[in-house]
C-alpha angles and dihedrals in degrees: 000000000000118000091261085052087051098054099042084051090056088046099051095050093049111102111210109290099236116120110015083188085085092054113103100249102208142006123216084277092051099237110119118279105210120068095219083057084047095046098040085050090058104044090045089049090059090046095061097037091052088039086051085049100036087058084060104041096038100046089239113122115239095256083061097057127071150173144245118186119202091191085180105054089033097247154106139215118208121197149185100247101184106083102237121146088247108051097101104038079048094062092033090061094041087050098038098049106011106048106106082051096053088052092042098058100032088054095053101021103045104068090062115100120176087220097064139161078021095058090043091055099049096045107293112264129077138136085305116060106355115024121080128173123312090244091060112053116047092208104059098249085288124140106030135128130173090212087070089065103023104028122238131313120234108270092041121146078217137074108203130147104214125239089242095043095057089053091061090057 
């Protein structure tokens, strides 16, 4: 199966993201037992690790980023949410000549918490490395989990090979 039958296979297993109240929340080994849970955790994940470098990389502080997740189509939108005359020609400018930057650092920067092997051990995402301001997540920093992107950390309770990891086989 080629990569577009992949992802039209991924996409044609995902239910509508509405009420993640409904998703089965664990299996006997404790990792989540519904692909759309799977899916939405990683693409969330990514959201919050490229909103915590853009903020870096753009000049915006992180309250004046947010995010904006398209589970369905696999994809993410992050904005400038305070209403000044430069927020888009700030991220234009970070996109347009900084991208390779804002991957590359979220790639080999974002799996590191200050709080670990605690924070490995309870899920993988707390203040430190994953959660940003309420207003900024519209999903209250809630399912979220660093082994979705990096893979998990020796000592886990999981066993996940993370989506970036994966890309660098």
């Amino acid at each position: 199966m080629g990569l577009i039958g992949q992802y039209a296979f991924i996409l044609n297993h995902l239910p509508r993201v509405e009420d993640f109240g409904r998703f089965n929340t664990n299996t006997e080994d404790g990792l989540p037992g519904d692909l759309t849970r799977a899916v939405f955790t990683l693409i969330h994940t990514m959201s919050h690790v490229l909103l915590k470098q853009a903020s870096t990389i753009s000049g915006f502080d992180r309250t004046n980023l947010s995010e904006f997740l398209f589970p369905r189509t696999l994809s993410f939108v992050i904005y400038a949410n305070n209403r000044n005359e430069f927020n888009i020609g700030g991220m234009n400018t970070m996109v347009e000549q900084q991208l390779d930057t804002l991957l590359g650092q979220a790639e080999t920067t974002g799996n590191d918490c200050v709080y670990d092997p605690v924070c490995s051990h309870r899920g993988s995402a707390c203040l430190s490395c994953l959660h940003v301001s309420e207003i900024s997540c519209s999903y209250f920093n809630q399912i979220l989990s660093r082994e979705y992107l990096y893979g998990s950390r020796q000592g886990s309770t999981h066993d996940l090979t993370g989506y970036w990891s994966v890309t660098k086989q």
